[in-house]
Every structure is written in structure tokens, then in C-alpha cells.
matplotlib code that plots the C-alpha trace (Angstrom):
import matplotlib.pyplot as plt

x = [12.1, 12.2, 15.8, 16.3, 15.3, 18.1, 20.9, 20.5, 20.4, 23.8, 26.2, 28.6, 26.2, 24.8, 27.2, 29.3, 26.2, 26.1, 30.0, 29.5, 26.3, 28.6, 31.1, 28.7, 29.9, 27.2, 25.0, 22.6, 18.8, 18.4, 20.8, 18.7, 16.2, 17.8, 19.4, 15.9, 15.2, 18.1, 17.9, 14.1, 15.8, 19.1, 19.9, 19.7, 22.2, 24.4, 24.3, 25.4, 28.1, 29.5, 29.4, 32.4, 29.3, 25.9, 26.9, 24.8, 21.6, 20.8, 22.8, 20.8, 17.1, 18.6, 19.3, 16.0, 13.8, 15.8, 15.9, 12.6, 11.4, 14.1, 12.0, 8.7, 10.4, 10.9, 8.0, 5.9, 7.8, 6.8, 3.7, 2.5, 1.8, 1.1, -2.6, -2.6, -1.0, -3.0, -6.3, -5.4, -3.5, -7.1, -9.2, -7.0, -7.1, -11.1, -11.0, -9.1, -5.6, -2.2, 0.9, 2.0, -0.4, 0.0, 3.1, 3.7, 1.0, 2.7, 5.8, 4.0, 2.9, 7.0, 7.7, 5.3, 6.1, 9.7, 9.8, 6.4, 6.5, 7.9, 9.5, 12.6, 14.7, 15.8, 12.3, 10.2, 6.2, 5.0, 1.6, 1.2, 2.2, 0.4, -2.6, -2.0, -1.8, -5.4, -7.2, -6.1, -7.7, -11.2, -10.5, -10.1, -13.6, -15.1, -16.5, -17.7, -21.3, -19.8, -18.5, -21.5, -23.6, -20.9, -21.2, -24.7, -24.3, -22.1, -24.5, -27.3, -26.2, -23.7, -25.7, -23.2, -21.3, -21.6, -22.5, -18.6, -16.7, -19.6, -19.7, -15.5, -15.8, -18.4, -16.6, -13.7, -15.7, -16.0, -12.2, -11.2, -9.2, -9.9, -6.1, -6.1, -6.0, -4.5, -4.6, -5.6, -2.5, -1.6, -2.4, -6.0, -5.4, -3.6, -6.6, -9.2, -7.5, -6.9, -10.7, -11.5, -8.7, -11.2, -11.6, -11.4, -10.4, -13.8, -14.9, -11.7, -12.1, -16.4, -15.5, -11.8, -14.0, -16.5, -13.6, -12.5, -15.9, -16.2, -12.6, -11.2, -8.3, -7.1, -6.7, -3.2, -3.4, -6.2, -3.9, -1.2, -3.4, -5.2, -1.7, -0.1, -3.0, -3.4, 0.1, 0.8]
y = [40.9, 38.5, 38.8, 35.3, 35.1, 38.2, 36.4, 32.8, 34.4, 34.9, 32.2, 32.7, 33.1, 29.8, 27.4, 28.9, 27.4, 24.0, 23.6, 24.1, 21.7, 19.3, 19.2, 19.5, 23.0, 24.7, 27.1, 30.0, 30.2, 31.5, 28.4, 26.4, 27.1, 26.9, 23.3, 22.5, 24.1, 22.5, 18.7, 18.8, 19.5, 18.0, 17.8, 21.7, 21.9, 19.7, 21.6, 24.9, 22.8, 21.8, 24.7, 27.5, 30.3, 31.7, 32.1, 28.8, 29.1, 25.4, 27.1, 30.5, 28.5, 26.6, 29.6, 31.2, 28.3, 27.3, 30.9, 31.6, 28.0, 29.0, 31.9, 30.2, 27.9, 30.9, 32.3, 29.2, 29.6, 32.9, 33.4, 36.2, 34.1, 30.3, 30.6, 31.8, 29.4, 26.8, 28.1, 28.3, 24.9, 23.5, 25.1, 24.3, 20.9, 20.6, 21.5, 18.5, 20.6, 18.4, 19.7, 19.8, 22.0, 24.2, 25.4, 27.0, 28.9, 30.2, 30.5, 32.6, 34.7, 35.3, 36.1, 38.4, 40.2, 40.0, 40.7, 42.3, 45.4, 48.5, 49.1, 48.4, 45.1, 45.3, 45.4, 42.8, 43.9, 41.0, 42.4, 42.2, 38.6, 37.8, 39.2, 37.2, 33.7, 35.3, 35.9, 31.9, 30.8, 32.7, 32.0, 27.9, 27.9, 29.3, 27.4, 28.3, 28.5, 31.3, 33.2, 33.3, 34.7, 36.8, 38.1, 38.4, 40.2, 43.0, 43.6, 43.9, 46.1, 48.2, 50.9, 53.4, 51.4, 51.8, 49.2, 48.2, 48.6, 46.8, 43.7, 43.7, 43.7, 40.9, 38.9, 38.7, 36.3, 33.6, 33.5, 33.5, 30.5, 29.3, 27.8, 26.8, 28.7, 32.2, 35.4, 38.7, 40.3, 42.9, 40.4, 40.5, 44.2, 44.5, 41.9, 44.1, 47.3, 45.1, 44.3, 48.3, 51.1, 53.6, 52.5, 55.1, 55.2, 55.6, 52.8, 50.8, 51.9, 50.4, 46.9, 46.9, 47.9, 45.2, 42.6, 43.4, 43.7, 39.7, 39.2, 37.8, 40.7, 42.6, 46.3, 46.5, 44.1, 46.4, 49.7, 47.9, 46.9, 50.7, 52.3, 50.1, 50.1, 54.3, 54.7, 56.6]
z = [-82.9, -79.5, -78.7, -78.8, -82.8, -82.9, -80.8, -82.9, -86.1, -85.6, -87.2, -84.5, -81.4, -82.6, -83.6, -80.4, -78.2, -80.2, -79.7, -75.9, -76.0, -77.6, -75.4, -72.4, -71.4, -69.0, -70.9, -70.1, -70.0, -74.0, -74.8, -72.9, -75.3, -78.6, -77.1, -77.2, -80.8, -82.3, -80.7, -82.5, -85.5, -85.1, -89.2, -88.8, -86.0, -88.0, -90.8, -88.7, -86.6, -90.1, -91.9, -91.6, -92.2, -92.7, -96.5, -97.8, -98.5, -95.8, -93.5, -93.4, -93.2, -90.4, -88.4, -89.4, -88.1, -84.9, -83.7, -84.3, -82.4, -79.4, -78.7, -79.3, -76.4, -74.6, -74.4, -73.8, -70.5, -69.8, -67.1, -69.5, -72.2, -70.5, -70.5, -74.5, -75.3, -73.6, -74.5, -77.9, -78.5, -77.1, -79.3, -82.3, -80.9, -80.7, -83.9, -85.2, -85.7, -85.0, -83.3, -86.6, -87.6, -83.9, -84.4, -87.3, -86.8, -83.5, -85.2, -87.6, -85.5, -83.9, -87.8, -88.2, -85.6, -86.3, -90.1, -91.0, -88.6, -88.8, -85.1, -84.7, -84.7, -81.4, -79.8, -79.3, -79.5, -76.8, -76.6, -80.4, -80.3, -77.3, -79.4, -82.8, -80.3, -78.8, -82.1, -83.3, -80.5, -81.9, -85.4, -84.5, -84.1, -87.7, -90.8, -93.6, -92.0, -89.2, -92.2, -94.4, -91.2, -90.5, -94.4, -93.6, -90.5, -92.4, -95.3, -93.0, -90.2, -92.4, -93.9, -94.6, -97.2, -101.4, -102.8, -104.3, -101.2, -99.3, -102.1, -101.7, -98.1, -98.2, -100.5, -98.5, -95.9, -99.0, -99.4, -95.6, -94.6, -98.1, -97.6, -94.0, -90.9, -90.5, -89.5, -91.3, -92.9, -95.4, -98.1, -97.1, -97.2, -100.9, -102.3, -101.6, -103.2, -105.8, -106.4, -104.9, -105.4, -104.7, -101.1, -98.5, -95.1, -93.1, -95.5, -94.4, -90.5, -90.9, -92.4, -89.4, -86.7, -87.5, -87.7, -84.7, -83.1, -84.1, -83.0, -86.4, -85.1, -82.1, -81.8, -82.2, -85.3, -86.9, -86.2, -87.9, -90.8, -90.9, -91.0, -93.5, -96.0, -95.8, -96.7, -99.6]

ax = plt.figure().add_subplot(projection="3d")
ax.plot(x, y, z, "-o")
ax.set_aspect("equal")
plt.show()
């Protein structure tokens, strides 16, 4: 988790920074940044400043969205991640995606990263999001003509496939981005044990290689997806 998301999903760490914005106190660098969060949501610092704690439901979601956005801030900042996050904002752009549509797919990747993996709270995996904002950037640019050649690609040049796993596999290119943009997860995963139990791991480790290979993931995203689906 970016230690940002963890410091503002504190109650007190949060509303502490709004009362010092308030009264025009000076604040840190990470304040800075949820000042920013919470004066593009300002019905969400309200809520917060209003509230005596994280205990209602409004309260909670507030907290959740502006901590996440401070360290989307944050790292928008950061010279290790300026040029991902340029390249991909103009390919998302080119094709015909709003800022509204940007960023909560980069927010999505800060969740992820934050609630979906198994290392610890209190790190923060940068290279894996610096990855998921990578991979967007490719993924911008498919249609539904990219995917059936890529479809086509896999069933010709993988040989070493049954026929089931290599139909499941296939068929996974007619549902991708079926509802919008995003990147693979271990919903893609659980879907096609769904339609294949019997799926193995060299089986699994063919169709991921592949994937990655056409850079619908990064390596670390197809370790993370590899180890979560072979788990008994």
C-alpha cells in the first residue's frame, strides 16, 4: 500500500490535515497532496470534517477515495513514474478516453496494488504499479479486430494445447474488455477455471507467456496471476 493511501485512511490523520487546511496552518508534502485530493472532492472532506469518526458508512468511502487519489497525486509527481503516466494518458486519449475515464483506471491500478496482493500493508510494490500504468498504455490501443487476430495467432502457433484448455483460452479474447477497459486480474483467472477445472499449470504458463509476449500483462502481473491461480 503507497504510504500515503495508509496515512489518509486514518480518520484522525485525515481530518487532523483538513482542520490545519482550514485554518491555513502550514502542512507537509503528503498533506499537500491529499489538500489536493480533498479540494476535488470537497463534499468528501466535508463529510470527514463533520463527522466525529470513521464509523459511517459516507465517512469510510470518503477516506477510501481521497487517500487513494492523494497518492495517485503523489506519484504523478514522482520522476519514476512521469513518463508512464504521460504516455499512457495519450494513448488513452487517442483513443477517445476522457479524464473521466483516465483516472479511475489509475486509481485502479493503486487499489490493486493495495488490496489485491499478498505483501504486506506497509509496503508499497512501485514496480508493480508502475507496470499496471505500462500495460494500459498497450491495452488503449486494441479492438475487437486486434483480439480476434490475436485469438487467431494463439490457435495457430500453440500446438501443445488440448483442444478444451486451448478453446477456453481462445474464448477468453471474445470477452476481453467486453465492459470497458481493464487489466487482466484474478477474475479472468477464476472464469476460465470456471469453464476448465482441469487446467494445468504448463497449460496456464503457454496461454501467460503468450499474454505477456503481446503485452496484455507485465512479468510481475503474470507471477502474481500464476501464483494465485496454482494455489490450492
Amino acid at each position: 500500500m503507497h504510504p500515503i493511501t495508509a496515512r489518509f485512511l486514518s480518520f484522525s490523520s485525515s481530518k487532523k490535515t483538513l482542520l490545519l487546511l482550514q485554518k491555513g496552518m502550514p502542512v507537509d508534502e503528503e498533506e499537500l497532496c491529499f489538500a489536493e485530493a480533498a479540494a476535488g472532492r470537497p463534499e468528501m472532506a466535508k463529510l470527514i470534517l463533520e463527522s466525529k469518526s470513521n464509523k459511517p458508512e459516507g465517512v469510510q468511502r470518503a477516506l477510501f477515495w481521497l487517500s487513494l487519489k492523494a497518492a495517485l497525486i503523489s506519484l504523478k509527481q514522482n520522476p519514476a513514474f512521469v513518463s508512464a503516466f504521460s504516455e499512457t494518458e495519450a494513448a488513452l486519449l487517442a483513443e477517445g478516453a476522457t479524464a473521466e475515464h483516465i483516472e479511475p483506471l489509475f486509481l485502479s491500478c493503486l487499489f490493486e496494488e493495495a488490496y489485491e496482493s499478498e505483501h504486506d500493508f506497509s509496503e508499497f510494490n512501485a514496480a508493480f504499479v508502475l507496470e499496471s500504468i505500462q500495460t494500459l498504455s498497450h491495452l488503449a490501443s486494441l479492438s475487437a479486430d486486434k483480439l480476434e487476430n490475436l485469438k487467431l495467432d494463439f490457435e495457430k502457433n500453440t500446438k501443445t494445447l488440448l483442444a478444451a484448455p486451448l478453446n477456453t483460452f481462445g474464448g477468453f479474447f471474445d470477452g476481453f474488455l467486453e465492459e470497458g477497459l481493464e487489466l487482466l486480474s484474478e477474475k479472468h483467472i477464476e472464469e476460465l477455471y470456471i469453464k476448465s477445472p482441469s487446467i494445468d499449470e504448463t497449460e496456464l504458463s503457454v496461454w501467460l507467456d503468450f499474454l505477456e509476449a503481446q503485452k496484455i500483462i507485465g512479468p510481475l502481473r503474470k507471477q502474481k496471476l500464476k501464483s494465485k491461480a496454482l494455489q490450492p
